[in-house]
gemmi code that builds the backbone of each chain (N, CA, C; Angstrom):
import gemmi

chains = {
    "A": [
        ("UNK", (17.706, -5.638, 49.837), (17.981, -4.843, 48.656), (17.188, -3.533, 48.724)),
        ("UNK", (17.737, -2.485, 48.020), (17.315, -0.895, 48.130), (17.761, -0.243, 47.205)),
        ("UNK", (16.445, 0.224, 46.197), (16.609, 0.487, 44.916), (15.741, 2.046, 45.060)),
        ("UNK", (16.701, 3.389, 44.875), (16.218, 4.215, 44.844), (16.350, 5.295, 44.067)),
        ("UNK", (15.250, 5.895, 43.182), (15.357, 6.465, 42.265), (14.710, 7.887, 42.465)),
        ("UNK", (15.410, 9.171, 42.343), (15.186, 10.359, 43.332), (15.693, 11.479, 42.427)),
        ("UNK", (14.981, 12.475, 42.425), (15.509, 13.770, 42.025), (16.359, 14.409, 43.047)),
        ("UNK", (15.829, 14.426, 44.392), (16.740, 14.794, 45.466), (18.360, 14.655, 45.611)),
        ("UNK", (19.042, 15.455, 46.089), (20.711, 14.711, 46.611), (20.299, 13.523, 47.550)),
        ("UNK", (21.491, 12.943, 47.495), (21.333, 12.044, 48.783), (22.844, 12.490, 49.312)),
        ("UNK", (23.073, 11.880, 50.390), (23.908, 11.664, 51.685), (24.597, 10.828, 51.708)),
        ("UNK", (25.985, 10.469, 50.451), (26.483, 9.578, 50.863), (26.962, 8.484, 51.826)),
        ("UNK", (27.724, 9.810, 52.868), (27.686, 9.130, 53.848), (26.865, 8.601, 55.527)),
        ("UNK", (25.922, 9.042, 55.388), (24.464, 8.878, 55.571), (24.155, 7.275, 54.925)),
        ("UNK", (24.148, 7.503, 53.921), (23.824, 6.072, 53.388), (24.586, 5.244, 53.164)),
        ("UNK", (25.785, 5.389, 53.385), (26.972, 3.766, 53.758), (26.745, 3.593, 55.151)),
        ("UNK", (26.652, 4.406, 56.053), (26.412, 4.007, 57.281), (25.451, 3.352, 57.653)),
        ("UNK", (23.942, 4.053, 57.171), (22.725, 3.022, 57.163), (22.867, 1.492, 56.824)),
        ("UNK", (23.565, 1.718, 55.583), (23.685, 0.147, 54.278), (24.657, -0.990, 55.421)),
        ("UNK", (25.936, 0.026, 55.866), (26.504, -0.887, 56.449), (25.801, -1.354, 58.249)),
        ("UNK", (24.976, -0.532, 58.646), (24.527, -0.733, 59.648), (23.669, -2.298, 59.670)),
        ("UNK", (23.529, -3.107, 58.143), (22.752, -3.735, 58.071), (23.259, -5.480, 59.112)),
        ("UNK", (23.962, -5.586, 58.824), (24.673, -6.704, 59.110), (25.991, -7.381, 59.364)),
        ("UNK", (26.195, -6.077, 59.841), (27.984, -5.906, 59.377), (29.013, -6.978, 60.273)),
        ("UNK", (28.168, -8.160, 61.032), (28.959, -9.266, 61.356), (29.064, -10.451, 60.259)),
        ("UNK", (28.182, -10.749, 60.032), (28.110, -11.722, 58.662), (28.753, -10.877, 57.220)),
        ("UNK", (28.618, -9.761, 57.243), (29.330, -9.193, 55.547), (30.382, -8.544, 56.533)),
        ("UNK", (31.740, -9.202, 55.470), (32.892, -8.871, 56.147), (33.793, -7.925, 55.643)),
        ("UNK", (32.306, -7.257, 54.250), (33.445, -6.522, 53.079), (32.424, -5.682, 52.664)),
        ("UNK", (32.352, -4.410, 52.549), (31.068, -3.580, 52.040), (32.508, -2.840, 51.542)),
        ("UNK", (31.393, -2.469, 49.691), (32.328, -1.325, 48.778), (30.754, -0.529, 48.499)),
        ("UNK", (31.331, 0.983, 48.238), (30.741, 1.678, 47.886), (31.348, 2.538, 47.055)),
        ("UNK", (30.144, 2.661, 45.257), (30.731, 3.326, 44.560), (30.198, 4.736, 44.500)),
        ("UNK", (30.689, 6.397, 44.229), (29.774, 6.899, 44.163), (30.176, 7.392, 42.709)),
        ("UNK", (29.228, 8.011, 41.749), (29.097, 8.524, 40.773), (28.784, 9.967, 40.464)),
        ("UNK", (30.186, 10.764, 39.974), (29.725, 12.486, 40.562), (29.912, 13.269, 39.200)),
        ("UNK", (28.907, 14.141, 38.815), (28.877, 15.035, 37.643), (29.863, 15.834, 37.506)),
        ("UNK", (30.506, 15.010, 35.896), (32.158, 15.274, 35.793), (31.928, 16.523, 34.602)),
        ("UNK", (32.698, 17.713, 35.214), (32.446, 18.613, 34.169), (33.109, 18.677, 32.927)),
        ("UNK", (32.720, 19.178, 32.023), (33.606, 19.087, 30.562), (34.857, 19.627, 30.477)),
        ("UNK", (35.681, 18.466, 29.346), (36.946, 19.208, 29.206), (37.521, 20.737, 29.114)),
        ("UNK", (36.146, 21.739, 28.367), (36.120, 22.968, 28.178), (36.021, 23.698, 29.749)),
        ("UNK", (35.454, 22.983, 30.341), (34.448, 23.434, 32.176), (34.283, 23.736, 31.699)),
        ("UNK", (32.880, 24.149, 30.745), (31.801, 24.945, 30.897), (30.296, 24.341, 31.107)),
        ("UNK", (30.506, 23.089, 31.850), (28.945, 22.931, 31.880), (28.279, 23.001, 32.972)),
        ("UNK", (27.095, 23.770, 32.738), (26.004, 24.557, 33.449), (25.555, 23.459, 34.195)),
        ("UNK", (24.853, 22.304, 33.272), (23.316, 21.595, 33.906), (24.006, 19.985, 33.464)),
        ("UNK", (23.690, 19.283, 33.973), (23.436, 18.150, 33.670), (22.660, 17.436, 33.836)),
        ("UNK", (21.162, 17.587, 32.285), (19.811, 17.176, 33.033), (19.689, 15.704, 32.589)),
        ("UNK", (18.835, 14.605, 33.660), (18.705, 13.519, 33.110), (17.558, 13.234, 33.485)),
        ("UNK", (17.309, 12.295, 32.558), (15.224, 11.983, 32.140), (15.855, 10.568, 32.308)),
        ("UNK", (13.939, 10.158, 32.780), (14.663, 8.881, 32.841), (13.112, 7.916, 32.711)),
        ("UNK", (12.491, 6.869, 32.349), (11.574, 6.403, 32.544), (11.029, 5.504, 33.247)),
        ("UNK", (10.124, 6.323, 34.172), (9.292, 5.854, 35.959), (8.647, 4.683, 35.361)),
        ("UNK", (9.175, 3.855, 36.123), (8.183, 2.558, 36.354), (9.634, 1.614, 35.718)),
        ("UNK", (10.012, 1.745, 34.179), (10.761, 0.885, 34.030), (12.271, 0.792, 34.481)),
        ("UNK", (12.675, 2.000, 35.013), (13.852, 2.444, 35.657), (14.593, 1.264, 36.933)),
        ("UNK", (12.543, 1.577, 37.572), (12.948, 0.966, 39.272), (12.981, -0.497, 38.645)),
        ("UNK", (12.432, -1.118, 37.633), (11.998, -2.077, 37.559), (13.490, -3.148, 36.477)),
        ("UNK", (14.101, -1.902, 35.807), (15.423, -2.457, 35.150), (16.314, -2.608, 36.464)),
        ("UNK", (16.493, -1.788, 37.573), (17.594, -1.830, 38.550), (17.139, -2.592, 39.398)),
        ("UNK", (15.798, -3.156, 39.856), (15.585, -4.519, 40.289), (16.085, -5.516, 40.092)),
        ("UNK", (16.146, -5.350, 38.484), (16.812, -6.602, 37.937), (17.795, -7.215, 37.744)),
        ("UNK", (18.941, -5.672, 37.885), (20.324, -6.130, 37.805), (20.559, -6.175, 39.047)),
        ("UNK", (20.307, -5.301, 39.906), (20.757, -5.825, 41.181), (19.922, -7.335, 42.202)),
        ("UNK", (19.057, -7.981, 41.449), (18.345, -9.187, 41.315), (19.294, -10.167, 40.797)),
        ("UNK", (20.015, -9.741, 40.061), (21.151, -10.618, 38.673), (22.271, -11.037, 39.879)),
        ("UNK", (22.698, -9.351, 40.742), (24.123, -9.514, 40.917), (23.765, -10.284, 42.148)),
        ("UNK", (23.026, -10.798, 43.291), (22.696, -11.434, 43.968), (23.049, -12.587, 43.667)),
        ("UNK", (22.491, -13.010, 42.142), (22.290, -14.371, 42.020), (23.343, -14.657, 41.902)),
        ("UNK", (24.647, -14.027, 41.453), (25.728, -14.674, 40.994), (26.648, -14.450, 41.888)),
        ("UNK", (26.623, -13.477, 42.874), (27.821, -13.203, 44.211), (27.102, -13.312, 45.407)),
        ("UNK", (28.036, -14.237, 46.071), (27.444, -14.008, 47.307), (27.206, -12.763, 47.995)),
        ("UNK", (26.121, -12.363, 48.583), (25.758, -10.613, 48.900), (24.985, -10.826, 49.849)),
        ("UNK", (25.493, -9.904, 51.318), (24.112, -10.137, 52.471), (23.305, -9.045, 51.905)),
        ("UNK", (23.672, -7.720, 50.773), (22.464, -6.433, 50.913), (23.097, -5.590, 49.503)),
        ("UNK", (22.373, -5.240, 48.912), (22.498, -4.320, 47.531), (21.718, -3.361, 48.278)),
        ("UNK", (22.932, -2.425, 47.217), (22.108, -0.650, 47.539), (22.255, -0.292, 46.144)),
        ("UNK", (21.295, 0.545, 45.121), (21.470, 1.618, 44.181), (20.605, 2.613, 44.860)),
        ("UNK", (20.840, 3.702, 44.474), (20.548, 4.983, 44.331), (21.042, 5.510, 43.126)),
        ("UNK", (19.783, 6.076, 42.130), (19.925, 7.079, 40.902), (19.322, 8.494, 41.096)),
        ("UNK", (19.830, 9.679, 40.642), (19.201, 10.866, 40.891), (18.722, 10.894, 38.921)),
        ("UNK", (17.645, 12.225, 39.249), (17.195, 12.513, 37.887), (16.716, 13.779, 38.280)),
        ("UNK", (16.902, 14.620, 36.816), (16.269, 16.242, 36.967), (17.849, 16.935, 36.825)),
        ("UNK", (18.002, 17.841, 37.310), (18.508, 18.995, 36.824), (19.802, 18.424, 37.820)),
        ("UNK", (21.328, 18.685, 37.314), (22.250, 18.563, 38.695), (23.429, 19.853, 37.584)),
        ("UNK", (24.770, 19.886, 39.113), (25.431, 20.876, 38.565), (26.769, 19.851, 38.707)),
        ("UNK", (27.540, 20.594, 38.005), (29.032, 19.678, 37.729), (29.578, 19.689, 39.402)),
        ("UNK", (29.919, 18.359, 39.540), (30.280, 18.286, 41.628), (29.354, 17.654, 41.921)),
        ("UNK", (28.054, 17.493, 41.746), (27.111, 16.879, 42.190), (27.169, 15.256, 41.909)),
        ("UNK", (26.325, 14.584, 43.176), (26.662, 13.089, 43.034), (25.130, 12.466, 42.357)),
        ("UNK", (25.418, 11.599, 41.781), (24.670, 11.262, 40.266), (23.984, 10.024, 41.244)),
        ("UNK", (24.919, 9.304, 41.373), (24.345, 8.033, 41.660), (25.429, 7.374, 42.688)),
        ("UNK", (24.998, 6.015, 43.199), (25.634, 5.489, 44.598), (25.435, 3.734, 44.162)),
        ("UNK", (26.163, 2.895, 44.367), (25.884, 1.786, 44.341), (26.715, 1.104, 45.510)),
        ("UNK", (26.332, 0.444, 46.393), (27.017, -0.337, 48.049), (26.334, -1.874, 47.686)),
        ("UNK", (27.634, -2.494, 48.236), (27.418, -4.203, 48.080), (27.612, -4.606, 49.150)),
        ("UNK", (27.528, -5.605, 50.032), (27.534, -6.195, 51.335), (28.412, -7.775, 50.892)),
        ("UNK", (29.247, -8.199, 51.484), (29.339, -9.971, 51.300), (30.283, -10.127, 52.393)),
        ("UNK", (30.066, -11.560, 52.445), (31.345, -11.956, 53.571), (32.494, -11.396, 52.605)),
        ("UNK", (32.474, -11.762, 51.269), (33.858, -11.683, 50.890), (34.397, -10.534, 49.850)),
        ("UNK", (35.534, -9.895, 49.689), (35.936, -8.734, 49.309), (35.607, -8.951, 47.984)),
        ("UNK", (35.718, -10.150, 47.546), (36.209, -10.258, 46.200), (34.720, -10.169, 45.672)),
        ("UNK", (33.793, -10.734, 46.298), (32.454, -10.795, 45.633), (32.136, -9.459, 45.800)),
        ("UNK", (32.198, -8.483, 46.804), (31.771, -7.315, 46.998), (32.616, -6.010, 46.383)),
        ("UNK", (33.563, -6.537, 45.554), (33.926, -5.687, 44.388), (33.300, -6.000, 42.990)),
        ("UNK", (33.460, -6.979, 42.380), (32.730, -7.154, 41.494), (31.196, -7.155, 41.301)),
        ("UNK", (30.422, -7.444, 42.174), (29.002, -7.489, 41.828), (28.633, -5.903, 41.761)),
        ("UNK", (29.716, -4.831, 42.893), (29.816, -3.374, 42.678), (29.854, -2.984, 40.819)),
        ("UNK", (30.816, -3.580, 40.342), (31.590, -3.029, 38.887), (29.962, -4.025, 37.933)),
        ("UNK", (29.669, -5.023, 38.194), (28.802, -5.221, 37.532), (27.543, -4.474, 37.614)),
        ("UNK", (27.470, -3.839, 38.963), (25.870, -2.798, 38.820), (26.462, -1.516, 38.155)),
        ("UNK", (27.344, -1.338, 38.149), (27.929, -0.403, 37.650), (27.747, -0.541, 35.996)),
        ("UNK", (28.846, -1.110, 35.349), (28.438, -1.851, 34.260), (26.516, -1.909, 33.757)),
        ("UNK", (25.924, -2.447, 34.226), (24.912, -2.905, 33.745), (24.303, -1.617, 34.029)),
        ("UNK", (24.125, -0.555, 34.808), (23.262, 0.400, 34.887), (23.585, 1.588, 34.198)),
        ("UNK", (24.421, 1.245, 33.364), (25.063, 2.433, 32.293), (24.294, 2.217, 31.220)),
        ("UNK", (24.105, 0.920, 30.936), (23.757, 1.254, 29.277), (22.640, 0.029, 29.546)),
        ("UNK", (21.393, -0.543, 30.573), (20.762, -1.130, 30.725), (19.404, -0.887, 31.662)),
        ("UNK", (20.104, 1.001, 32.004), (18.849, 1.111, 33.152), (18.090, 2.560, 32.511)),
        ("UNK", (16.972, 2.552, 32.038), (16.541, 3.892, 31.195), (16.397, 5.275, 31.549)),
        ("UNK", (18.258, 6.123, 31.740), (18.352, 7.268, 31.852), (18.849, 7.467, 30.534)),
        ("UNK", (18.890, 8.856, 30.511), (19.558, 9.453, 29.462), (19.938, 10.761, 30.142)),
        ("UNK", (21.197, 11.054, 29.536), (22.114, 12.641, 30.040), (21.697, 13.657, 29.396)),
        ("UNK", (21.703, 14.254, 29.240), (21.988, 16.109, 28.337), (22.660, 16.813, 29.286)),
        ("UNK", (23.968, 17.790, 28.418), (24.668, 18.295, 28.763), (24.236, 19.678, 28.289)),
        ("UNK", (23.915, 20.583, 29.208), (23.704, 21.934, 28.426), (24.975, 23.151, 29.035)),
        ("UNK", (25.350, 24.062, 27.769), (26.746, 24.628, 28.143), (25.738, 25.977, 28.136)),
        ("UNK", (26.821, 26.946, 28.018), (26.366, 28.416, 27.625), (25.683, 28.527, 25.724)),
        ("UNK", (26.310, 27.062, 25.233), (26.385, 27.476, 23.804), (25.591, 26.495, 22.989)),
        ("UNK", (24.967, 25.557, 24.022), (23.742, 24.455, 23.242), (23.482, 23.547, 24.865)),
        ("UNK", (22.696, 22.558, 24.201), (22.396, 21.617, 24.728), (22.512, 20.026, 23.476)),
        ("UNK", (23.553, 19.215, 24.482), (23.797, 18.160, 23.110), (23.756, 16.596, 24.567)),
        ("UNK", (22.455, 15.524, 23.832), (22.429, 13.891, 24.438), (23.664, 13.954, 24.467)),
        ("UNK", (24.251, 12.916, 25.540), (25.002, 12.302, 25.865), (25.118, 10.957, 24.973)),
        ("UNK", (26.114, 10.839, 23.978), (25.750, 9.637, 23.400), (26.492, 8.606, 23.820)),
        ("UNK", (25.850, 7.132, 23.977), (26.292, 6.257, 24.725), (27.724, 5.821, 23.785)),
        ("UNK", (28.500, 5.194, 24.898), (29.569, 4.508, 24.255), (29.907, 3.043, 23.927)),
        ("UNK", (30.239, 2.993, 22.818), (30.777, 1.117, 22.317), (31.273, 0.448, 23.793)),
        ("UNK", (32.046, 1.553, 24.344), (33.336, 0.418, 25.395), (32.005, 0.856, 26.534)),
        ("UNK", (30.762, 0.905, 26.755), (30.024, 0.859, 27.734), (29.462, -0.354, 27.529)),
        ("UNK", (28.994, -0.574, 26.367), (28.507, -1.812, 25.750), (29.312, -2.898, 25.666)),
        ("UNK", (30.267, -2.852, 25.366), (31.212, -4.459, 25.273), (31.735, -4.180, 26.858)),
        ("UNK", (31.787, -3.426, 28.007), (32.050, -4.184, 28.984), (30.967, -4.956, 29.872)),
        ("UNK", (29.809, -5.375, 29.196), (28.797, -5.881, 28.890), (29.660, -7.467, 29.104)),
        ("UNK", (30.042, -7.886, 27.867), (30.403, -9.139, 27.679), (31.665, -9.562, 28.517)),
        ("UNK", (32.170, -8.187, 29.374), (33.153, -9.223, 29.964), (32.246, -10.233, 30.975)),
        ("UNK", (30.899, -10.110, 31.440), (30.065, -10.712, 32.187), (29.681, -11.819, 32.089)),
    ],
    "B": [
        ("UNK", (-2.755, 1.178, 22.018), (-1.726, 1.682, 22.904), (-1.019, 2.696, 23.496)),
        ("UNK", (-0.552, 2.771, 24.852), (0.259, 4.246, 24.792), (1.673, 4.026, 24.172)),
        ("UNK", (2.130, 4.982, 23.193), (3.810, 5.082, 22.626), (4.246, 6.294, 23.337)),
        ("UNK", (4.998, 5.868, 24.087), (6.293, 6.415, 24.973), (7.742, 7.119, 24.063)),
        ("UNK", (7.841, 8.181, 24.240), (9.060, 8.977, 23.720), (10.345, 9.361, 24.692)),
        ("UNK", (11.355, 8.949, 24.401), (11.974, 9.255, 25.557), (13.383, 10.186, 24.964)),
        ("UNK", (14.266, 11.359, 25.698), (15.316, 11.904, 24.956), (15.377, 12.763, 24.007)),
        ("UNK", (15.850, 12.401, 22.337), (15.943, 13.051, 21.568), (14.673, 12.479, 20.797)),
        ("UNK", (14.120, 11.001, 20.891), (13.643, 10.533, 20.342), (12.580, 11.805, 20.123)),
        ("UNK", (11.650, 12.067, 21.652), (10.874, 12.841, 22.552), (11.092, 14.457, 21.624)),
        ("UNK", (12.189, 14.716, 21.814), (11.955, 16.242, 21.228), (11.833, 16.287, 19.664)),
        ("UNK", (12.277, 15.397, 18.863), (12.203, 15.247, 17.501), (10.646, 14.916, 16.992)),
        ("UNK", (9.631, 14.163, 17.717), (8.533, 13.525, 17.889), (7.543, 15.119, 18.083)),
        ("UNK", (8.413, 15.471, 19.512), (7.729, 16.481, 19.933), (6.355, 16.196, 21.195)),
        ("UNK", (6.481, 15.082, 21.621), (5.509, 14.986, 22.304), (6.480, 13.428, 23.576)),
        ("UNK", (5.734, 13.958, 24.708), (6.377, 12.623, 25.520), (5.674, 11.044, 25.304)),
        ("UNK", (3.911, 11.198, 24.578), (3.420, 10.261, 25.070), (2.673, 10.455, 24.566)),
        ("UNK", (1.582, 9.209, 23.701), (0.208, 9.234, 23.081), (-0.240, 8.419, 22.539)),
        ("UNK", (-1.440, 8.045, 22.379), (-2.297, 6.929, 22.382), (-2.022, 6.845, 20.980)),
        ("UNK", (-1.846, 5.294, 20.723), (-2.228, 5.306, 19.217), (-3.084, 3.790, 18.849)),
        ("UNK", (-3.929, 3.953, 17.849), (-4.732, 2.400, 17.182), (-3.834, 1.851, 16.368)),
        ("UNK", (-3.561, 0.800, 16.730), (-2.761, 0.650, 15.198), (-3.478, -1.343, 15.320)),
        ("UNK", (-2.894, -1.750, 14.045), (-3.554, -3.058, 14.211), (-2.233, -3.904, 13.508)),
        ("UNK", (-1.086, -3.309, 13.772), (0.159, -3.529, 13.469), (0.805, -4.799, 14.477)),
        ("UNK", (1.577, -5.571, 13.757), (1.782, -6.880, 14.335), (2.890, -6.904, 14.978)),
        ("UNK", (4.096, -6.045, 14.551), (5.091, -6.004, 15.162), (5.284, -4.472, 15.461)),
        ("UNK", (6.518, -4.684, 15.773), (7.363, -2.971, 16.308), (7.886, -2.796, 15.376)),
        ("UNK", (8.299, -3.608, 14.286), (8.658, -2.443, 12.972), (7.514, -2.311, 12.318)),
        ("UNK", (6.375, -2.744, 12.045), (5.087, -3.029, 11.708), (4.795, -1.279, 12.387)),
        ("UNK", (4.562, -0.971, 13.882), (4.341, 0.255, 14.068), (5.108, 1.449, 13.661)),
        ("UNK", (6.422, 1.048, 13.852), (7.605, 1.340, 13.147), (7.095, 2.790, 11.504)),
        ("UNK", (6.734, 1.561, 10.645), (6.456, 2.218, 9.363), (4.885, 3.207, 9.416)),
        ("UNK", (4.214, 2.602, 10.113), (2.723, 3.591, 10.320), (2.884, 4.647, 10.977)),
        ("UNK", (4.202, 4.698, 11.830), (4.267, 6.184, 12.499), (5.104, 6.952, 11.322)),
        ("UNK", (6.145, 6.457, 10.792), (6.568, 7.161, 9.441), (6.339, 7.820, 8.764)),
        ("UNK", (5.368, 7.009, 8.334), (4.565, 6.988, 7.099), (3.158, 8.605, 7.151)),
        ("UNK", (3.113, 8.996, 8.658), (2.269, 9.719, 9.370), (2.985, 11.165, 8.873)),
        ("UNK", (4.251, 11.680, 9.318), (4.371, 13.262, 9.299), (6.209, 13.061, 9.385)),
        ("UNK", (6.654, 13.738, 8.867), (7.970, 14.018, 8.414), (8.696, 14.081, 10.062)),
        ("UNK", (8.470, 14.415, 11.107), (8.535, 14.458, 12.847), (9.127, 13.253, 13.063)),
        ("UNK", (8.031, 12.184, 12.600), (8.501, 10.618, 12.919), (9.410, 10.440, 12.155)),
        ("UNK", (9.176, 10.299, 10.354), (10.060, 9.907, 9.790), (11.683, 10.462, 10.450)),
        ("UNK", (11.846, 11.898, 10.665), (13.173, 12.145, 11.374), (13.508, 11.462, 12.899)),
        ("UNK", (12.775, 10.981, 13.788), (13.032, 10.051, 14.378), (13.449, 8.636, 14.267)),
        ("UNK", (12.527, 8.347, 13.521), (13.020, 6.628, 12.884), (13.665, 6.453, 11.952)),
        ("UNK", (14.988, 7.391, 11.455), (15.620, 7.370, 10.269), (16.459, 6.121, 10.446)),
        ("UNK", (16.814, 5.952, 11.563), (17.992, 5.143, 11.911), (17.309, 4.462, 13.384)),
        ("UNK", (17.413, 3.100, 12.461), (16.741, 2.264, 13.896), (17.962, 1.551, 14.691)),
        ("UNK", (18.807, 1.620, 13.962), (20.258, 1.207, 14.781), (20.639, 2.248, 15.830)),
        ("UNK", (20.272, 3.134, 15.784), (20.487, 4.212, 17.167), (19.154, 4.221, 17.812)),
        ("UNK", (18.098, 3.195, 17.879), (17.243, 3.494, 18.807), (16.709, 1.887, 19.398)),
        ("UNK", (16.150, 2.166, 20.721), (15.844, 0.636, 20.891), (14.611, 0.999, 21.611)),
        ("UNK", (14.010, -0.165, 21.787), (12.330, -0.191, 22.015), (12.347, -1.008, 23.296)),
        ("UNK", (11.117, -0.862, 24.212), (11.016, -1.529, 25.645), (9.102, -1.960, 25.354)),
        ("UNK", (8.861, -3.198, 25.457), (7.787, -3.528, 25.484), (7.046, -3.754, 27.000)),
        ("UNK", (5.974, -2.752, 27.201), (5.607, -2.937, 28.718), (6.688, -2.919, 29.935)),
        ("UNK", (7.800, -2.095, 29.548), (8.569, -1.997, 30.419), (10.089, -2.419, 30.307)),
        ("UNK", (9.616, -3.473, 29.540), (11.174, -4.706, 29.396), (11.734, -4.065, 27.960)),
        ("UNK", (13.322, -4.341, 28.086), (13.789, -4.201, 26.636), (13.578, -5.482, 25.631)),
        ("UNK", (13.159, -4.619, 24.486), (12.832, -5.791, 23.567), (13.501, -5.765, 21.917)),
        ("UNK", (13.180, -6.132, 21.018), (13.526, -5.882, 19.951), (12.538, -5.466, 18.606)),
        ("UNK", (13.032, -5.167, 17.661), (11.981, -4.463, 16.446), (11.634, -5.706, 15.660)),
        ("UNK", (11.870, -6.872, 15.820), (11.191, -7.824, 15.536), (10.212, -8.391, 15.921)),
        ("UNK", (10.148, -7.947, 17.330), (8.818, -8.384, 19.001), (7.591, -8.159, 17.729)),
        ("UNK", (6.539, -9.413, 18.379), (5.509, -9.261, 18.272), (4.579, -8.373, 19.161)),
        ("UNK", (3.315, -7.345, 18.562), (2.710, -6.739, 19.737), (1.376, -6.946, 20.326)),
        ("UNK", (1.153, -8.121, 20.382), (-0.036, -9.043, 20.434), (-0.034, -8.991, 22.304)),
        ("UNK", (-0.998, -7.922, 22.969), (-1.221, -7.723, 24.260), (-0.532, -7.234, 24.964)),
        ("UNK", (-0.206, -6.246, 24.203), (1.500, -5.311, 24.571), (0.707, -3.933, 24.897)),
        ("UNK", (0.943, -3.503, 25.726), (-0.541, -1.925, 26.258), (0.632, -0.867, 26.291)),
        ("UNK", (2.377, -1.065, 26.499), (3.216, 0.207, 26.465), (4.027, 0.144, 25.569)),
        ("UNK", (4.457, 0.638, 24.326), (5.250, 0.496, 23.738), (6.228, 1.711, 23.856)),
        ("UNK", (7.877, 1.967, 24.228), (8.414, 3.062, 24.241), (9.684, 2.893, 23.097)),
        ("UNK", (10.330, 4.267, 23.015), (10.839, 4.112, 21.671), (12.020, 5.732, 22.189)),
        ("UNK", (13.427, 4.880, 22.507), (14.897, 5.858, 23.058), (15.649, 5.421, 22.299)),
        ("UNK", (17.085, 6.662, 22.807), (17.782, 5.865, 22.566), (18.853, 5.131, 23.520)),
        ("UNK", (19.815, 4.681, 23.020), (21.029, 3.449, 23.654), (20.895, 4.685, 25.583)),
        ("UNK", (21.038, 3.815, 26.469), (20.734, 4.298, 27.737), (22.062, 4.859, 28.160)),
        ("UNK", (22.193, 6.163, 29.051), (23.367, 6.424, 29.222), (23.557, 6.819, 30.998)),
        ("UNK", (23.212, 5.429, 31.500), (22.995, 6.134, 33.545), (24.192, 6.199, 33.804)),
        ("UNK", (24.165, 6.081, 35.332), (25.772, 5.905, 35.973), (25.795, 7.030, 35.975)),
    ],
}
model = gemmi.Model(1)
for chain_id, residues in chains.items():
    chain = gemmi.Chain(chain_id)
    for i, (resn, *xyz) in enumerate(residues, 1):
        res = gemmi.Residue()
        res.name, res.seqid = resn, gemmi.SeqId(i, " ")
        for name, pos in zip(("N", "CA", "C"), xyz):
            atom = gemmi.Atom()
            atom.name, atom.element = name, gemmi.Element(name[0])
            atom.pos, atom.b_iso = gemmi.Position(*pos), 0.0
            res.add_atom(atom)
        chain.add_residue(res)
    model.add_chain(chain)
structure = gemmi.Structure()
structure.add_model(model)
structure.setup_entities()
């Protein structure tokens, strides 16, 4: 497992290659999601800054990707989160699953997914030419919670 | 303890982070003593249904007891991905 939390870009594909370099005879199915700063309906946004809190961050995405282990078979979890300043195009975040099987290595994907939306302590701000306004979380982020 | 600000919580507060004494038993217990302090807080804690609390790291609730609790932080609903 590889839990990384970075102001830096990363290298997508750089890092599916690494992830999949891991074992790729025994996992017969690697998905990788990536997550990229979607600009506003208006396009006008400048920044998309996100804060986030060190220590409990690494220590919430331990946990879910600790969770999705327990419940899918998985030879290797990957997250990667960025934080600090990004521009609309830019990639936010990365999540890669490893398993013998497709089916486990889609879902335990949609569940880190899921769970690191509204369970891992970032927060967005969107700043335009004409304010800066939080990102406020959504109900349907939260109830796809319980499809779990 | 240290109280942790995170977001809007953070700019409404005005500060990221700061020690406080309190001899308060719970998190709504601290809850009302930061209130009760300067009109800053009170506009933060107007609405505790838009905010949630992490004890030493973990998410917890405003009912938690804070009996050997050294971080208390105070956001809102998380928005990663």
């Amino acid at each position: 497992m590889r839990i990384v939390v970075q102001e830096a870009p990363f290298d997508m594909g750089a890092e599916a290659n690494a992830f999949a370099a891991g074992d790729e005879a025994a996992n017969g199915a690697i998905v990788t999601f990536t997550g990229v700063v979607r600009d506003l309906a208006t396009g006008d946004l400048d920044v998309m800054e996100i804060e986030h809190y060190p220590g409990m961050t690494e220590r919430a995405l331990t946990k879910i990707a600790e969770e999705a282990q327990s419940r899918w078979s998985l030879g290797d979890v990957l997250v990667i989160h960025r934080h600090g300043r990004l521009a609309p195009g830019d990639r936010i975040m990365m999540v890669a699953t490893a398993s013998p099987h497709r089916k486990d290595a889609f879902e335990a994907a949609e569940y880190l997914m899921d769970y690191l939306k509204s369970r891992a302590p970032f927060w967005k701000k969107e700043i335009t030419n004409s304010g800066a306004d939080w990102v406020a979380a959504k109900d349907e982020d939260e109830d796809a919670l319980t499809r779990w | 303890m240290d109280v942790l600000y995170f977001a809007w919580v953070r700019e409404r507060i005005g500060l990221p982070k700061e020690k406080v004494e309190t001899q308060a038993a719970t998190v709504s217990e601290l809850v009302a003593e930061l209130t009760a302090r300067e009109d800053r807080y009170a506009a933060a804690f107007a609405d505790l249904s838009a905010l949630r609390v992490a004890l030493d790291q973990e998410l917890s609730d405003f009912d938690a007891p804070l009996s050997g609790v050294r971080e208390v932080a105070f956001f809102p609903p998380m928005t990663g991905g």
